[in-house]
C-alpha positions in Angstrom: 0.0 0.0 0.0 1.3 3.4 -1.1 1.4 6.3 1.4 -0.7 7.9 -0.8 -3.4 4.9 -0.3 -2.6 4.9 3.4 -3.6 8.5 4.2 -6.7 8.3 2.1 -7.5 5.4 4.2 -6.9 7.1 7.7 -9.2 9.6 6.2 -11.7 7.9 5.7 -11.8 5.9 8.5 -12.3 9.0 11.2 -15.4 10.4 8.7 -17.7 7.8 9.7 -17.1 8.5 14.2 -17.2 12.5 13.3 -20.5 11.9 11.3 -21.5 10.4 14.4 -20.7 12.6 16.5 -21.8 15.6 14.6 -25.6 13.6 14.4 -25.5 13.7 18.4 -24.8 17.3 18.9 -27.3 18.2 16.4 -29.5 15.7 18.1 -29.0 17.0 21.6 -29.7 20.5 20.4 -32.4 19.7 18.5 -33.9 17.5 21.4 -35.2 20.0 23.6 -36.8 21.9 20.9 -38.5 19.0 19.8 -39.6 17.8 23.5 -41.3 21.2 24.0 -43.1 21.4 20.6 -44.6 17.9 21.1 -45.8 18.9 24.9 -47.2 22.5 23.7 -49.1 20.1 21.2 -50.2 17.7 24.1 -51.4 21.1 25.7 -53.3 22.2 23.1 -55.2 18.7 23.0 -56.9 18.7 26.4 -60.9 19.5 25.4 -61.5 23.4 26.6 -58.2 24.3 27.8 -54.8 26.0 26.4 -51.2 26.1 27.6 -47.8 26.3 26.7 -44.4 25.0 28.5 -41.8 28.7 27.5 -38.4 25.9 27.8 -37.5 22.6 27.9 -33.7 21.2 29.3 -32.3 18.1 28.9 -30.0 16.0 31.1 -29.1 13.3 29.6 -25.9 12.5 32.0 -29.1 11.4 34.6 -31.8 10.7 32.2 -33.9 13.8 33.2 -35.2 16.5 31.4 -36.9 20.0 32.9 -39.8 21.6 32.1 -40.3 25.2 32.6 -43.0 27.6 32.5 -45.7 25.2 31.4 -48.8 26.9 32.6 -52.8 25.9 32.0 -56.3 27.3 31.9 -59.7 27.0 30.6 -60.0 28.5 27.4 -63.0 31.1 28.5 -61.8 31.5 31.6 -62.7 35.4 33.0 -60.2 35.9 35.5 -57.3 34.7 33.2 -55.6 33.1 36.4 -53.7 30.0 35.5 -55.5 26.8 36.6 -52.3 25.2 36.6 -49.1 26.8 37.0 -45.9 25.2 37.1 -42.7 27.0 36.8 -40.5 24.1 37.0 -41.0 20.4 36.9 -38.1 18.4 36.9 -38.6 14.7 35.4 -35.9 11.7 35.9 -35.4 8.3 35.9 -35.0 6.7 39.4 -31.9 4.7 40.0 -32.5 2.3 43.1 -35.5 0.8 41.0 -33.5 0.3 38.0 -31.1 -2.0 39.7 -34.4 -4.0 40.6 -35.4 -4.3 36.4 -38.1 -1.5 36.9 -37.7 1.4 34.6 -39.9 4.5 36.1 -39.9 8.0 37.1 -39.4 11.1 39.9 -41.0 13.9 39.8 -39.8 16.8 41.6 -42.3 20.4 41.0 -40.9 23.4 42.5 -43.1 26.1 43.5 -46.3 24.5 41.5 -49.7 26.3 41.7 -53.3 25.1 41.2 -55.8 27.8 41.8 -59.0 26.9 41.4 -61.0 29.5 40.4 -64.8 29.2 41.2 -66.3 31.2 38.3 -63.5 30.0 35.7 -64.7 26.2 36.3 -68.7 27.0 36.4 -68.6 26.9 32.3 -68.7 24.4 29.5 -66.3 25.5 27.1 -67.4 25.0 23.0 -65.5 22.4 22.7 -66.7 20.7 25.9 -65.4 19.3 29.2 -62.0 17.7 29.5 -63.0 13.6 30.5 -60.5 11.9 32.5 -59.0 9.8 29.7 -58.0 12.5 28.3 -55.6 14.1 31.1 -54.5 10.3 31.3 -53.7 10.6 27.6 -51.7 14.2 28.0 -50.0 12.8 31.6 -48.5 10.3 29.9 -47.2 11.7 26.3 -45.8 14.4 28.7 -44.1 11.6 31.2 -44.4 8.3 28.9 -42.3 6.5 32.1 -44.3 5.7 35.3 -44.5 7.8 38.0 -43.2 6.1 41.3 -42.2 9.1 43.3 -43.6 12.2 43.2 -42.3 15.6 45.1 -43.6 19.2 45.6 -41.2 21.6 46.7 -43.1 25.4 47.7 -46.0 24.4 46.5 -49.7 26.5 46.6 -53.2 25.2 46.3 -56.3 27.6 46.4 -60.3 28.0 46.1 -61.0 31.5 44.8 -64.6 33.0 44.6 -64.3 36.3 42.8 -68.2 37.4 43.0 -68.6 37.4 46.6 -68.0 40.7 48.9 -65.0 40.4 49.4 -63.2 37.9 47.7 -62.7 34.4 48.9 -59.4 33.4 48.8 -58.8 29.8 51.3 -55.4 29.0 50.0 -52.8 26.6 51.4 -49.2 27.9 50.8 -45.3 26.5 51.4 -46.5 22.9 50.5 -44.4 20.2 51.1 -45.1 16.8 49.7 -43.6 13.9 49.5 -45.3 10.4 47.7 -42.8 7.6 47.3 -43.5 4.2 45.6 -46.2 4.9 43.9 -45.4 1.6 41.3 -45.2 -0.6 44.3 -41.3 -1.4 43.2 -40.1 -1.9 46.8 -41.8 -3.7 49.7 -44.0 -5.2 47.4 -45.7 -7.5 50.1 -47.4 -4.5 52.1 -51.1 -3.5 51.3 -50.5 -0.1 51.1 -47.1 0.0 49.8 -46.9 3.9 49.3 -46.1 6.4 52.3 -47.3 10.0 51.3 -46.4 12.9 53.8 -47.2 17.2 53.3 -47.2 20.2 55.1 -48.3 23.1 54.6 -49.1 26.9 56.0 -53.1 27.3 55.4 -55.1 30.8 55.8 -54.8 32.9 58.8 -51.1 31.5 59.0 -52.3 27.5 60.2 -50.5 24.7 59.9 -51.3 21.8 57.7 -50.5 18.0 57.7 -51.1 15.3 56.0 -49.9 11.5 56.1 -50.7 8.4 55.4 -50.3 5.0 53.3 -51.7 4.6 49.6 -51.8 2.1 46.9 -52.7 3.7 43.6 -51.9 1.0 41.5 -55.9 -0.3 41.5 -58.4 0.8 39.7 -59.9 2.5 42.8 -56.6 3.6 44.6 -57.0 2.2 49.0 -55.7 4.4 51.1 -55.5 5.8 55.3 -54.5 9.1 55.6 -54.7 11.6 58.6 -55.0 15.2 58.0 -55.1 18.1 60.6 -55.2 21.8 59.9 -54.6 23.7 63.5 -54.2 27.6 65.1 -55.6 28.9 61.6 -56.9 32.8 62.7 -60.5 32.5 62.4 -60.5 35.8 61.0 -59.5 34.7 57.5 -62.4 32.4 57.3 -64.5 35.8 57.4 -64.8 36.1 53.8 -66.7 32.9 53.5 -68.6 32.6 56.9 -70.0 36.0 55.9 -71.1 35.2 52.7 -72.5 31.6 53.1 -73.3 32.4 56.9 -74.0 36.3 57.0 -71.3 36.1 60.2 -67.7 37.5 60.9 -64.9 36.7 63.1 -63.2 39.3 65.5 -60.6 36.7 67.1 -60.3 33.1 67.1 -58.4 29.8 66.1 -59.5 27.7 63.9 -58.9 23.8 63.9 -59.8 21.1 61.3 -59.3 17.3 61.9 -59.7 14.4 59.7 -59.2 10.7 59.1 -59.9 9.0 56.1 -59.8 4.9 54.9 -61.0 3.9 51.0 -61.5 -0.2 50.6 -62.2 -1.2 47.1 -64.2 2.0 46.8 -65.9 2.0 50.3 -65.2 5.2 52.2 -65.2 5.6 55.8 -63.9 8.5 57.9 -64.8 11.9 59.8 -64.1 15.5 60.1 -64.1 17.6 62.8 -64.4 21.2 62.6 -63.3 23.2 66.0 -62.9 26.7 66.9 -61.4 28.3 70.1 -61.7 31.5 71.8 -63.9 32.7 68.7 -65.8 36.1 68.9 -68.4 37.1 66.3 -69.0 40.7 66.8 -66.6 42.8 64.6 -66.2 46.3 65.5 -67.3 47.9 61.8 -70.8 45.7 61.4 -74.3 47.4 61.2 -77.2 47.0 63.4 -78.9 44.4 61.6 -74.9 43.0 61.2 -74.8 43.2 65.0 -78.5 41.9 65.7 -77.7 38.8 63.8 -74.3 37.8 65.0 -75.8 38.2 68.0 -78.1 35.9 68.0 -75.6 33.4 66.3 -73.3 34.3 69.3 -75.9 33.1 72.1 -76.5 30.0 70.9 -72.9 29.7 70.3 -72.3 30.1 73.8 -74.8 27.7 75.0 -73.0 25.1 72.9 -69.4 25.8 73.7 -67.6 23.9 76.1 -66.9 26.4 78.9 -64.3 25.2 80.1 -62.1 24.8 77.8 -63.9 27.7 75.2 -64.1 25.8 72.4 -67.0 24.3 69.5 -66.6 21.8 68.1 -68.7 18.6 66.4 -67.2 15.8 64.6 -69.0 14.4 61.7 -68.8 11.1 60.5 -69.0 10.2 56.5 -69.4 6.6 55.3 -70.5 5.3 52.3 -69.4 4.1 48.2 -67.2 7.1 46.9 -69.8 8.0 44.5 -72.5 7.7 46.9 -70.6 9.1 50.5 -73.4 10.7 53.3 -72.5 12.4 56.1 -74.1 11.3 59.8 -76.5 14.6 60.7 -77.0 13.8 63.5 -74.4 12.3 65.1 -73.0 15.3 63.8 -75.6 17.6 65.9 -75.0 15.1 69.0 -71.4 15.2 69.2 -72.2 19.5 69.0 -73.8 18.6 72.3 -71.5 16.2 73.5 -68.5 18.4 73.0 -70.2 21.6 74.8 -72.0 20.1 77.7 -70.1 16.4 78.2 -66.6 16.2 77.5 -64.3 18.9 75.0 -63.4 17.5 72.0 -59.8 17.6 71.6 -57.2 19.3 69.1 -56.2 16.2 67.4 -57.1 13.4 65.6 -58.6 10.5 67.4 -57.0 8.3 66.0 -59.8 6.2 65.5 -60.1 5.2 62.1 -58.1 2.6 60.5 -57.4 0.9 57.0 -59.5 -2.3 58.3 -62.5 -0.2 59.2 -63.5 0.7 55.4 -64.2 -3.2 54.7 -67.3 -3.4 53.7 -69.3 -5.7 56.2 -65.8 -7.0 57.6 -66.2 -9.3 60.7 -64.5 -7.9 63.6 -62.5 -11.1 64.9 -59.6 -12.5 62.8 -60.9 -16.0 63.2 -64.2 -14.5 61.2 -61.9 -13.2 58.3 -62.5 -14.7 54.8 -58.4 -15.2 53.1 -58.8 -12.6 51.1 -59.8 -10.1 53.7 -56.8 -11.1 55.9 -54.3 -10.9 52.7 -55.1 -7.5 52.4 -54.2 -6.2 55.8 -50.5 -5.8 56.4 -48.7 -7.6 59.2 -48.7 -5.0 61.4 -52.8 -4.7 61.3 -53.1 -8.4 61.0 -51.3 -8.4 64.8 -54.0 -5.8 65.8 -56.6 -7.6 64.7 -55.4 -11.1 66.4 -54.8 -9.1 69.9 -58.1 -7.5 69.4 -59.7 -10.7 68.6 -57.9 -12.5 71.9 -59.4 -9.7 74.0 -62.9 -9.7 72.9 -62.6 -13.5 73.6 -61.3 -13.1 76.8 -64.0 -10.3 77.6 -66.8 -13.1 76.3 -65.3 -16.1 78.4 -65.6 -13.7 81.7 -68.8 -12.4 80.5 -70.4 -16.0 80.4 -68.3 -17.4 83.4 -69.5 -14.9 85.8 -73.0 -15.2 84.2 -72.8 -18.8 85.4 -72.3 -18.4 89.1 -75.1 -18.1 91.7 -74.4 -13.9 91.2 -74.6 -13.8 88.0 -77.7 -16.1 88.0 -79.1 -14.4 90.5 -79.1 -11.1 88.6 -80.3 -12.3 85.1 -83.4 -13.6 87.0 -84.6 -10.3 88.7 -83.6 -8.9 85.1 -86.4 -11.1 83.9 -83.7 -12.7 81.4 -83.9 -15.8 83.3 -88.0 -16.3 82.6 -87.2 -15.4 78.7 -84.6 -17.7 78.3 -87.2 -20.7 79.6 -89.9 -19.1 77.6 -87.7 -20.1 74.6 -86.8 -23.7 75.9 
């Protein structure tokens, strides 16, 4: 070979890597432009909204890629106010589940809003309401990996009324959320396999928290969660109480408590609403203002608990998830109980549990079909056992001291003695 046939050849054989290499730099600059065009087109999709995302950056080095700027709203929307608004959502693939064979995704949002607008949402757009397949369709041409961890960094959720006098504006701000296995990839055997976890800072400068265990992956996603919202300034609430209820706040705290358990789409749970040291009569109301707080305030004080100046109810809900009904009056009782018996206190009660949302669920283990007991986890099927122990224990006494003389004795002057015969 001449070394005129040998530098044509070394020539040609360093074309073929730079051609390669010039196609992935104009493919990683061209990427992000194309990533953004085909999410503005996803956007632009969704029946009777619009949006746009302003940039999109990749990161290939750890398989992520940010969006920024994407925002949403209906398309007649009056107030203009962003439905959704998301400065920055940062997308990646998680590492500790690859090693396991799954391939899915983080998401990190930082600083997300969703303001939900009251008059905004009251219309049907021309084009007609967005169904739930179709944000399933836009969620995943936007992520096409599954989501198995999901983060919220500063985030803000609100109700907005923009017709009342004055506006009503119940926001909760500085959200922090955290929702981890989400695809069930690790610990696989529990029930509810995914911890979620939030706080927040709520109107009138409460705090809010939320935690609990979930498992989305059904069709009808199980969960337990606990939420609480306390020291809330009932003064903020005055925008609403006054329009819905035709009353105001001068001082007060404001607590709400809640627990929560869905079962194959049977709901079960309560709320409790409680305020402390409230006073109604602002300083700036009219007579008629004045007359009718109060007469609100007198009853109020009838039903408070004076010792410890709070009112308070708890109201249970129960029910199918498309059918849920709220206990009236238990709800009006427990008004009563918590005024005149014993205070309801600032927490939750800790009262509901996973196991209580089974529909018609036995309450002793040994009653438990196997696929009831396969969905507890270990830790509730151990609760269940002890409970079950005790309640036979508490029957075995019940019916041991019912057989001695005593016991005989005071089922006969009870007249249960005579019935019993009457049946034989």
């Amino acid at each position: 070979m001449t070394n005129k046939k040998r530098k044509a050849y070394k020539k040609k054989r360093y074309i073929f890597p730079i051609l390669i290499l010039i196609l992935l730099v104009a493919a990683r600059i061209y990427l992000p432009y194309w990533v953004k065009d085909k999410i503005n087109e996803t956007l632009a999709d969704i029946p009777g909204f619009y949006g746009e995302v302003s940039d999109v950056d990749m990161a290939l080095y750890r398989g992520a890629y940010v969006i920024e700027g994407m925002y949403l709203n209906k398309v007649d929307a009056g107030s203009q106010v962003p439905f959704l608004n998301f400065p920055k959502t940062d997308i990646s693939i998680q590492w500790r589940p690859l090693f396991k064979g799954e391939i899915v995704a983080g998401i990190l949002m930082i600083s997300p809003e969703v303001i939900y607008v009251y008059e905004d949402q009251q219309s049907v757009p021309e084009g007609g309401e967005a169904e739930i397949e179709d944000w399933t369709k836009a969620l995943t041409e936007i992520i096409p990996l599954e989501i198995n961890e999901f983060k919220v960094h500063d985030g803000k959720f609100a109700f907005v009324q923009l017709e009342t006098d004055p506006d009503i504006d119940i926001q909760v701000a500085k959200v922090e959320l955290t929702a981890s296995n989400l695809r069930n990839v690790i610990e696989k055997e529990r029930v509810l396999p995914s911890p979620i976890n939030a706080t927040g800072v709520s109107f009138g400068g409460g705090a809010v928290s939320l935690d609990g265990e979930m498992n989305i992956i059904k069709e009808i996603p199980d969960m337990n969660l606990n939420f609480a919202l306390e020291n809330a300034n009932a003064t903020a609430l005055n925008p609403f109480t006054r329009h819905y209820a035709g009353i105001d706040f001068e001082d007060g705290d404001f607590g709400l408590y809640s627990e929560i358990a869905i079962a194959d789409g049977y709901f079960k749970g309560y709320v409790k609403p409680l305020l402390k040291d409230s006073k109604l009569i602002g300083k700036d109301d009219g007579f008629l203002g004045v007359l009718w707080e109060g007469f609100v305030g007198f009853f109020k004080f009838v039903l408070k608990n004076q010792g410890t100046d709070t009112l308070a109810t708890r109201v249970p809900l129960e029910g199918d998830l498309n059918n849920v009904e709220a206990g009236i009056l238990p709800s009006v009782i427990n008004i009563f109980k918590n005024g005149w018996i014993h205070a309801f206190k600032g927490e939750t009660d800790n009262s509901i549990e996973y196991k209580d949302a089974f529909k018609d669920t036995p309450t002793k283990w040994e009653s438990l079909t196997k696929e009831q007991k396969d969905k507890l986890s270990s830790e509730e099927k151990n609760t269940l056992r002890k409970a079950s122990r005790e309640q036979n224990r508490a029957e075995r006494k019940a019916k041991k001291e019912n057989d001695t003389t005593p016991g005989l004795l005071k089922r006969i002057f009870d007249g249960k003695e005579d019935e019993s015969n009457d049946d034989n």
